[in-house]
VEXDREN-2710 file (C-alpha; in Angstrom, 1 decimal):
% VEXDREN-2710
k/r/px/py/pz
1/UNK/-2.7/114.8/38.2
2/UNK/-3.0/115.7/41.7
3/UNK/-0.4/113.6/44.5
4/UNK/-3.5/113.0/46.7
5/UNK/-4.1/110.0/44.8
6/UNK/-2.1/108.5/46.1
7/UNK/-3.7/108.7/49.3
8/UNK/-6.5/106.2/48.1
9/UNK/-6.5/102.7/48.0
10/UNK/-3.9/101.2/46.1
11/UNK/-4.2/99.6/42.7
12/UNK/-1.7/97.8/41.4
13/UNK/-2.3/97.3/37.2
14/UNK/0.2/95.5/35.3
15/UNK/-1.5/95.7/31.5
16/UNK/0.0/93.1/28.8
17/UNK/3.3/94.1/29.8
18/UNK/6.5/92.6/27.4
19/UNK/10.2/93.3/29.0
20/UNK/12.5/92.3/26.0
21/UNK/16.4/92.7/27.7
22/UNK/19.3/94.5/25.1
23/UNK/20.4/90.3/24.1
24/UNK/16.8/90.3/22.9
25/UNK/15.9/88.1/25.4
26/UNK/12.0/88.4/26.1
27/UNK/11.8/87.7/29.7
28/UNK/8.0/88.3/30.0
29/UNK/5.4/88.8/27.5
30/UNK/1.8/89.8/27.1
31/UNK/1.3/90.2/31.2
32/UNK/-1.7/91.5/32.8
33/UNK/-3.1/91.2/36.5
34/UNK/-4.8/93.6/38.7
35/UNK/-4.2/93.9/42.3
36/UNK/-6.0/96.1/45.1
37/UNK/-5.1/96.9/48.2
38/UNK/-6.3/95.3/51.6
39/UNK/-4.5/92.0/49.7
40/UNK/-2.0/89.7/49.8
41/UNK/-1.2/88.3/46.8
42/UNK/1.3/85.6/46.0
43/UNK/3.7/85.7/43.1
44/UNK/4.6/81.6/42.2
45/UNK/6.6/80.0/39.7
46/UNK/10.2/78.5/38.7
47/UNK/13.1/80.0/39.2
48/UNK/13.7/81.7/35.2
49/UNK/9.8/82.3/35.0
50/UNK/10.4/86.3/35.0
51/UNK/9.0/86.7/38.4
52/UNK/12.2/89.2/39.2
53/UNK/11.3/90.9/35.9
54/UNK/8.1/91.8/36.8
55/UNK/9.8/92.8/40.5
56/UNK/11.7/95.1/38.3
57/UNK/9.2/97.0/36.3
58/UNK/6.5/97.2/39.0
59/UNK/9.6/99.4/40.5
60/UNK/10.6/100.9/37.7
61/UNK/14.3/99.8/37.1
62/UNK/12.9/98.3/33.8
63/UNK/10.9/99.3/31.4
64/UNK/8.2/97.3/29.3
65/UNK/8.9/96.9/25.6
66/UNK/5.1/96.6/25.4
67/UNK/2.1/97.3/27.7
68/UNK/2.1/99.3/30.7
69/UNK/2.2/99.2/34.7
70/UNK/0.0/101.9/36.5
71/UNK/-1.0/102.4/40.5
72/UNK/-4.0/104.1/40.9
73/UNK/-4.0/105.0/37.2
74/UNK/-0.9/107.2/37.4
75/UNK/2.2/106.0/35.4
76/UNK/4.4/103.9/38.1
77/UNK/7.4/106.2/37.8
78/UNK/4.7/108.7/39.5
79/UNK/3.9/106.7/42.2
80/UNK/7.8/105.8/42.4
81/UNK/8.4/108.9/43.2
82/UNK/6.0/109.5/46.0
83/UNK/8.1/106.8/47.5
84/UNK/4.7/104.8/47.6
85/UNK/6.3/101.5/46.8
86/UNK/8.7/99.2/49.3
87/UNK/10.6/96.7/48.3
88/UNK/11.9/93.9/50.7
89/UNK/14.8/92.3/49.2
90/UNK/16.1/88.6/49.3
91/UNK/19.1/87.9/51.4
92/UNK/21.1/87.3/48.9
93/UNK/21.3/90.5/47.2
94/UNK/22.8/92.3/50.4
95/UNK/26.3/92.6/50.8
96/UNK/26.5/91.9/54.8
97/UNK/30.0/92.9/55.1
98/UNK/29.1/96.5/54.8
99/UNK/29.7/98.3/58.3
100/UNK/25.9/100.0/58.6
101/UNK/24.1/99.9/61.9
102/UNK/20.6/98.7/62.1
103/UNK/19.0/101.7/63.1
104/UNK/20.8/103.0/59.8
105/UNK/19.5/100.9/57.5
106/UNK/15.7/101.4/58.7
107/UNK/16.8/105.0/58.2
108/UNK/16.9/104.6/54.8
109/UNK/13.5/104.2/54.5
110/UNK/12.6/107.6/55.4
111/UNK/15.2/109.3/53.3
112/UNK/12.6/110.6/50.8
113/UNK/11.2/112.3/53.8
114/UNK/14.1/114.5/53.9
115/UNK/15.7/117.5/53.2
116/UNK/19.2/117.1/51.5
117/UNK/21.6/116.4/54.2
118/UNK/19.2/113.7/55.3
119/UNK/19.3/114.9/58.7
120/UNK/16.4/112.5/60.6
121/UNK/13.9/114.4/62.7
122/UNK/12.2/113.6/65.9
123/UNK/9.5/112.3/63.7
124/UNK/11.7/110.2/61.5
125/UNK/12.9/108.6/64.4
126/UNK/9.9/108.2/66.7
127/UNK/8.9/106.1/63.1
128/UNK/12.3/104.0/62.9
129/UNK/11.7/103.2/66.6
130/UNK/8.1/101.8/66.0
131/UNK/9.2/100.2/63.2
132/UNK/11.7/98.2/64.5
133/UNK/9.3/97.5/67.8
134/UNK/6.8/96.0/65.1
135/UNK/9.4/93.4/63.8
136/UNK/10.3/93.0/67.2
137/UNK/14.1/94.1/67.0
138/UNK/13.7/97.3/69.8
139/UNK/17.1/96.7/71.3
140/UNK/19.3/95.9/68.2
141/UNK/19.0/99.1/66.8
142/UNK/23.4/99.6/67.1
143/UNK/24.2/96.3/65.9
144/UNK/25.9/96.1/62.7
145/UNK/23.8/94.1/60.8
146/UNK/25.9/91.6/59.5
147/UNK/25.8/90.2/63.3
148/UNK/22.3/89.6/62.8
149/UNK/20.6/86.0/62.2
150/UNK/19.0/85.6/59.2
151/UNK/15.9/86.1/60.4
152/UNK/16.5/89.2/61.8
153/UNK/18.4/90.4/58.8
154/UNK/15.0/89.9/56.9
155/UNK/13.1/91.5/59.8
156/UNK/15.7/94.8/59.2
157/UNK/14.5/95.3/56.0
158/UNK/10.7/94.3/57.1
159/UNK/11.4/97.9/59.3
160/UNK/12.4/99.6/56.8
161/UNK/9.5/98.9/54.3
162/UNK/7.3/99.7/57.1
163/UNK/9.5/103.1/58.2
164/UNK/9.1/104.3/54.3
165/UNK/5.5/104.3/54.5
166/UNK/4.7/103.1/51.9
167/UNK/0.9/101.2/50.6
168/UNK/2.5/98.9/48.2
169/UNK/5.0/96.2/49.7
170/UNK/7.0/93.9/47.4
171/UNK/8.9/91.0/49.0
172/UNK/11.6/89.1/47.3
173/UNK/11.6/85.3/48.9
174/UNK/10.8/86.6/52.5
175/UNK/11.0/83.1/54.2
176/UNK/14.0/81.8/52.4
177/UNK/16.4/81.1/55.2
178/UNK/14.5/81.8/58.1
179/UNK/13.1/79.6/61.0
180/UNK/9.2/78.7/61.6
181/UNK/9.1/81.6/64.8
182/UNK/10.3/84.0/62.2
183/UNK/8.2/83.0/59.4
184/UNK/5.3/83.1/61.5
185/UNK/5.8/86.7/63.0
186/UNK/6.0/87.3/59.1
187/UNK/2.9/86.2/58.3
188/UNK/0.9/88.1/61.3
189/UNK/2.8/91.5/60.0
190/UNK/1.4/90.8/56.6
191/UNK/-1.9/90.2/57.8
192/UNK/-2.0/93.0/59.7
193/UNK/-0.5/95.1/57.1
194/UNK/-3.3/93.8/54.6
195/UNK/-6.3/95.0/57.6
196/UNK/-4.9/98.9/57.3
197/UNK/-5.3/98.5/53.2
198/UNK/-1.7/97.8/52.3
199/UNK/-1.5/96.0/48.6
200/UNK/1.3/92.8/49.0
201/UNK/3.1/90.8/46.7
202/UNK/4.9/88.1/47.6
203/UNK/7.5/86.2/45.6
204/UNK/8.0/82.7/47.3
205/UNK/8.8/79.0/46.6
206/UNK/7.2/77.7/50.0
207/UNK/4.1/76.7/48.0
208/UNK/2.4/75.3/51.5
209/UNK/2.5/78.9/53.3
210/UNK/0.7/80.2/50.6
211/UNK/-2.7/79.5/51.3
212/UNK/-2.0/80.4/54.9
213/UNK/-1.9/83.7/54.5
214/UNK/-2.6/84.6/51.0
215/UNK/-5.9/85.9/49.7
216/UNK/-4.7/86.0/45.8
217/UNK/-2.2/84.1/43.7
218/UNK/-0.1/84.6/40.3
219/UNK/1.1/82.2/38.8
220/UNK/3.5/82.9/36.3
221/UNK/5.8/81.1/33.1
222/UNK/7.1/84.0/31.6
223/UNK/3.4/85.5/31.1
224/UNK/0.8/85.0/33.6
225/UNK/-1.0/81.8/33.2
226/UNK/-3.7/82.5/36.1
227/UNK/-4.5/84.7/38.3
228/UNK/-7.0/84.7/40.9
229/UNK/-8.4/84.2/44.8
230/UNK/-6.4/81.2/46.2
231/UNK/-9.8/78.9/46.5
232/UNK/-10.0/79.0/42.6
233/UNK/-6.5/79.4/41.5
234/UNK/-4.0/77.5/43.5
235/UNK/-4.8/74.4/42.2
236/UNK/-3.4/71.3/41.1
237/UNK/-3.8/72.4/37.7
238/UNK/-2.6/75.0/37.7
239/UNK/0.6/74.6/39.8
240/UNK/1.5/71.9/37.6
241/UNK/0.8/74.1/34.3
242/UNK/3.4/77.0/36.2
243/UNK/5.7/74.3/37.0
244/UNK/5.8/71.4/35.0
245/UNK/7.9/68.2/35.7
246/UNK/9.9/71.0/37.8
247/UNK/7.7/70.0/40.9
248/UNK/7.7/66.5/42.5
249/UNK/4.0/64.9/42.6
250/UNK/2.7/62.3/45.3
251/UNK/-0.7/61.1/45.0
252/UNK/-1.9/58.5/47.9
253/UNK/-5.6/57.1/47.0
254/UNK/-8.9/56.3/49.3
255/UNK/-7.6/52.8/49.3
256/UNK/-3.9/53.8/50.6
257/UNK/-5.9/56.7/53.1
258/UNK/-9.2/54.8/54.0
259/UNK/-10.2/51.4/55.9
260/UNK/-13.6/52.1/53.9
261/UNK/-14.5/53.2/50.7
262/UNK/-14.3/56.5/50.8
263/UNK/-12.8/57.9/47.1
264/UNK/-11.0/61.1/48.0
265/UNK/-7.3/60.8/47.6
266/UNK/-4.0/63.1/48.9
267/UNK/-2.0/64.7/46.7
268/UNK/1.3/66.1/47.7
269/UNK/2.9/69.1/45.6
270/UNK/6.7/70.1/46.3
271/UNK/9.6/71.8/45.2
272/UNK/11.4/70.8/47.6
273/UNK/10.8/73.7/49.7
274/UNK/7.3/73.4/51.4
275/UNK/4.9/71.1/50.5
276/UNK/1.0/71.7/49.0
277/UNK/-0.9/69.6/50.3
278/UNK/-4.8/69.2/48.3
279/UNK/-7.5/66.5/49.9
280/UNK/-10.2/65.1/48.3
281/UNK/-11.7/64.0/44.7
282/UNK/-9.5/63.8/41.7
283/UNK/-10.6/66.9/40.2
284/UNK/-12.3/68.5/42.6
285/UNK/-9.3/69.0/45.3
286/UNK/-9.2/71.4/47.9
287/UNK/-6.3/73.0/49.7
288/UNK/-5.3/71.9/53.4
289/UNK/-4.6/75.1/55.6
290/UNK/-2.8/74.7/58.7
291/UNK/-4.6/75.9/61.3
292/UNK/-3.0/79.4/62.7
293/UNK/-1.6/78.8/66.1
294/UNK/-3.3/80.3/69.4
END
């Protein structure tokens, strides 16, 4: 199968997948979703759920007892090894103690580009450069990183998604420790990301950025109970079904809301992160978006 196909549109394909660990623990089971690029899609559920399993297999470091993942109907272990697939970790799993410069670690993400001595070109980096002017961090580049915020630690690895080149972008919790100005500049790189075709999933807990910026949601319980645009899928129902009495539930009615009669109620949905907030009828709520800032 020719490498060019890579060149298309991604497409993400994750067919009734089942990971079943050595203990015999079945972390996911029967798991199917289909993703294309020029998307953002949300991964959402509790912490256990499998959401790090699925991280796992769609990059290859586990293999499904069951089922299949494919991009652009190529096994993914192809497409692994095109280097088409980034992967932005959570902060956690770095160890920031580790002498490395910031301009190093961006690096990284060209090292597939390079001959054995991974000896950077001009191109590779004229690349690291724009990367790190696109997460905003052109001046930082001989820090060591572990002098960096935490919002610029999560912007460092941002770069380096974006020096690898690669269409698919996984990201592990990106807004987990960061502040709103960071979160925002987040958001607009994913969105403009998404414009030039890029396919993104995003593993999160801040349930009320999601429909900011999200186009499609998964929402998962150890197999994938929906999955779907956000107007039809990130719904009360549903986030309840992924969560259960995990989540904490206010519901304010037209009498609490209203001087008049008017029946639509609020209903607040939080894991103590950041809030969902749906408006209107019982069952026929609709998500409130904040309004993107000018």
């Amino acid at each position: 199968m020719s490498n060019n196909i890579f060149y298309e549109k991604p497409n993400l394909i994750v067919d009734n997948a089942t990971v079943t660990y050595s203990n015999g623990h079945t972390a996911i089971y029967d798991a199917s979703f289909n993703i294309t690029g020029g998307s953002i899609c949300a991964l959402v559920g509790i912490n256990g759920s499998g959401k790090s399993t699925l991280f796992k297999t769609i990059m290859g470091l586990v293999t499904p007892t069951k089922g299949r993942v494919t991009l652009n109907n190529a096994a993914i272990k192809t497409a692994l090894k095109q280097n088409i697939i980034a992967y932005v970790p959570q902060t956690e799993e770095v160890d920031w103690n580790f002498p490395v410069l910031v301009s190093d670690v961006v690096m990284m993400g060209r090292y597939s580009k390079m001959g054995f001595l991974r000896i950077p070109s001009q191109k590779d980096k004229q690349i690291v450069a724009d990367a790190l002017a696109r997460v905003d961090l052109t001046g930082l580049e001989q820090r060591q990183i572990g002098e960096l915020s935490g919002g610029q630690k999560k912007r460092v690895f941002l770069a380096r998604a974006l020096a690898q080149e690669g269409k698919v972008l996984l990201l592990d919790e990106p807004f987990t420790g960061v502040d709103v100005k960071t979160e925002n500049a987040i958001i607009e790189l994913l969105r403009s990301l998404r414009s030039n075709g890029y396919l993104i999933l995003v593993s999160t807990h801040n349930l009320g950025s999601v429909p900011e910026f999200c186009d499609q949601v998964i929402l998962v319980n150890r197999t994938i109970l929906a999955s779907g645009p956000i107007e039809t899928t990130f719904t009360q129902k549903n986030l309840q079904l992924a969560f259960g009495g995990v989540l904490r539930h206010i519901n304010l009615s037209g009498a609490e809301l209203h001087d008049d009669d008017d029946p639509r109620s609020l209903t607040v949905i939080t894991d103590d992160e950041r809030a969902a907030v749906f408006y209107g009828h019982h069952e026929q709520t609709s998500v409130i978006k904040k309004q993107p800032e000018k």
